[in-house]
C-alpha positions as CSV (number, residue, x, y, z in Angstrom):
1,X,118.4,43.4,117.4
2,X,115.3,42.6,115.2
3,X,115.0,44.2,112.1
4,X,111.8,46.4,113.3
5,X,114.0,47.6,116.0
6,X,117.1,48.4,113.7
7,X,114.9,50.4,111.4
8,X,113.4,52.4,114.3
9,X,116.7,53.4,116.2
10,X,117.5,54.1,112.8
11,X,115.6,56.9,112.2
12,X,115.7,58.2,116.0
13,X,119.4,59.0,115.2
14,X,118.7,60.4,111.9
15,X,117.3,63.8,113.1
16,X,120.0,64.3,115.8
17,X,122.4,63.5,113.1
18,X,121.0,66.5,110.8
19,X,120.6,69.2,113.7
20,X,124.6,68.4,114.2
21,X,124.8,69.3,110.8
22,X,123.0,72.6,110.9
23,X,125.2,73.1,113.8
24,X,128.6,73.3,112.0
25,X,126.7,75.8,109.3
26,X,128.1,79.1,109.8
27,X,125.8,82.4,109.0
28,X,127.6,84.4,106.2
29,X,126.5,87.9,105.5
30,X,125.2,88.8,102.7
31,X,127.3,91.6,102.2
32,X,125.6,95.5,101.1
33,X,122.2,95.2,98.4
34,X,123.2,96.2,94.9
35,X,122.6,100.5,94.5
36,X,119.6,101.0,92.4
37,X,119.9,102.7,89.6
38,X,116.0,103.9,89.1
39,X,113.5,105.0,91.4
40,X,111.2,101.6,91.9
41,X,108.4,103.5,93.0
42,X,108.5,106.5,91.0
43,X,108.7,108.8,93.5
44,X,111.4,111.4,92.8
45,X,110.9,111.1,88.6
46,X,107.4,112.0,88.8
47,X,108.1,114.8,91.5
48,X,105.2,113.0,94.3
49,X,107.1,114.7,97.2
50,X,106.7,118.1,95.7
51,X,103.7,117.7,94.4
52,X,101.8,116.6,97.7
53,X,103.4,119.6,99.2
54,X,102.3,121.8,96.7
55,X,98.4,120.0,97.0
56,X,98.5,120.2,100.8
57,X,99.8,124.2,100.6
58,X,97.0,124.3,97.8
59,X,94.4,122.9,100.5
60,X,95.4,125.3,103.0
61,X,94.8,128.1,101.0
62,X,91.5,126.9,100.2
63,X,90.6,126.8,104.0
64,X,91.7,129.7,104.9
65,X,89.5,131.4,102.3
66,X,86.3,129.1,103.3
67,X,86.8,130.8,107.1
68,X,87.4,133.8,105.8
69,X,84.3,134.4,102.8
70,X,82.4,131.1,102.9
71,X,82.8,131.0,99.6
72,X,85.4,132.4,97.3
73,X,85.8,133.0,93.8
74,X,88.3,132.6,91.2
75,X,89.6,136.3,91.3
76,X,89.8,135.5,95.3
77,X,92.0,132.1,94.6
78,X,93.9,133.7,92.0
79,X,95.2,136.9,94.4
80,X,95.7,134.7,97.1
81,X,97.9,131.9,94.9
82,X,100.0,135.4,93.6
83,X,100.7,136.2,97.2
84,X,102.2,132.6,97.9
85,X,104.4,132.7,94.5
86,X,101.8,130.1,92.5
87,X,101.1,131.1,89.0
88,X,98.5,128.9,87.8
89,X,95.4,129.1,90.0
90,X,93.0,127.3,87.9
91,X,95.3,124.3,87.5
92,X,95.6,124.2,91.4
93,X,92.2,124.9,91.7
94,X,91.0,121.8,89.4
95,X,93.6,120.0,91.1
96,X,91.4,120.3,94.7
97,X,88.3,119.5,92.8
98,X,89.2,116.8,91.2
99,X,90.9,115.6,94.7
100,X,87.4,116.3,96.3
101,X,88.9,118.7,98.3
102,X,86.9,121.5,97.1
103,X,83.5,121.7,95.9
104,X,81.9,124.3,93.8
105,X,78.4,124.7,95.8
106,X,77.2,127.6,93.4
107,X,78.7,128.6,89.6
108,X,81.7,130.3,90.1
109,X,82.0,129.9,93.6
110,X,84.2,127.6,95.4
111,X,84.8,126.5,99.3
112,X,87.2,124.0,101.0
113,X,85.3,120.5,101.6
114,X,85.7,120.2,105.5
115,X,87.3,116.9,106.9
116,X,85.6,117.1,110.0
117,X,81.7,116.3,110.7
């Protein structure tokens, strides 16, 4: 055999020789991921669950009062929050404004911002 041929029979076998090694490698399992000790995203220490619920019952209020007056004012928010156990109706109420989700078309007077053209 010359020594052009050696070299490439040679590396033919070289790749068979490293799939029969793969072969004979068993998968392990990893076994169960370490228990986290902290929250990564946050989520339950800053409250986000409750907190979006609490924004989307917020919103909801606020629509139901657009339908109802067009507008409403802050004595309206403020009877309606009382009636669904919410004490502070101007923090909600800046919460929905800041969240663009209501607008204050006229001093005083506040509507829900409709999602829907």
């Amino acid at each position: 055999m010359e020594p052009s041929e050696a070299g490439a029979a040679h590396t033919a076998a070289a790749p068979a020789d490293r799939l029969e090694s793969f072969a004979r490698l068993q998968a392990e399992p990893l076994g169960q991921r370490p228990q986290c000790s902290f929250d990564v995203l946050g989520v339950k220490r800053l409250g986000l669950p409750e907190r979006l619920d609490r924004l989307a019952q917020d919103r909801a209020a606020a629509v139901e009062l657009t339908r109802e007056l067009e507008v409403f004012s802050l004595g309206d928010w403020t009877r309606v929050l009382a009636g669904l156990g919410i004490a502070d109706a101007e923090g909600a109420l800046a919460t929905l404004i800041r969240a663009n989700l209501v607008m204050e078309p006229k001093d005083g007077f506040y509507r829900a911002v409709s999602l829907s053209p």
